[in-house]
N, C-alpha and C positions, 0 to 999 in steps of 0.2 A: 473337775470331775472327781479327781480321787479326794478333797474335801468334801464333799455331796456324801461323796459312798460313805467316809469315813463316819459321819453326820448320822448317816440312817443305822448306821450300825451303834450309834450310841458311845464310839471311841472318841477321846479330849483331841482335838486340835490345837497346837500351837505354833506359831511363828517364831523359828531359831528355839522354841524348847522355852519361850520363856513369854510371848505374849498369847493368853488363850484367845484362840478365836471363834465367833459366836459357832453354831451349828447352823448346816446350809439348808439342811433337810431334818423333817422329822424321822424322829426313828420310825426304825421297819419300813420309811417308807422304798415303794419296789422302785421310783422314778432314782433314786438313791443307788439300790443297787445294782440297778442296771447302770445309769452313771460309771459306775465301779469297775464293770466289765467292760465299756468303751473304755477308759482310763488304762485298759491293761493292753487291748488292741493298739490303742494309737502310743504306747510307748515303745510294742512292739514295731509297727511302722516306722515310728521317727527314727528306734534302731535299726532300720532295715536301709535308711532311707541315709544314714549317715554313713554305714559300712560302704552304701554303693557307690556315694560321696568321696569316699576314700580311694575305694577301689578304680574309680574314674583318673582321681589324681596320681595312683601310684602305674595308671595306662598312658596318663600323656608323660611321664616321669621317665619309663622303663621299654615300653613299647614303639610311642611314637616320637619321643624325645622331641617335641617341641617347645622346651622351655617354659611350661604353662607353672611348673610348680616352681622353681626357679622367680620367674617373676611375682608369687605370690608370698614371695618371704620377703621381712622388708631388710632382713641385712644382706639381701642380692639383689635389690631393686636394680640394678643398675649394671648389673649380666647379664648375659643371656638373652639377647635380643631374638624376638620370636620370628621364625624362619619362613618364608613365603614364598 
């Protein structure tokens, strides 16, 4: 998406700054810049969606203390056995 938008807007895409990549879309075109504004929605989601991620983990961590993060590290694989 955000190579689309980039595309219609007529700005060089590159791979690592060093292989150009073709254009997705014509310039101006709107299919483009719309692209561009989902591209900014769903980064926002993904961030939303990794904070609550977290926030889940630092719940069974600190609240429910059932060893859930503990087992998901692997130099404690072998702690922490989960509580039932």
């Amino acid at each position: 998406m955000g190579w689309a938008n980039a595309s219609s807007r007529d700005w060089n895409v590159t791979l690592f700054g060093v292989v150009p990549m073709p254009p997705l879309a014509p310039t101006d075109s709107p299919i483009g810049h719309a692209l561009g504004d989902w591209h900014a929605v769903f980064a926002w989601v993904l961030l939303a969606l990794v904070g609550l991620h977290v926030a889940a983990a630092l719940f069974h961590q600190f609240v429910l203390r059932d060893g859930t993060l503990d087992r998901m590290l692997p130099s404690r694989r072998d702690r922490a056995p989960a509580k039932q």
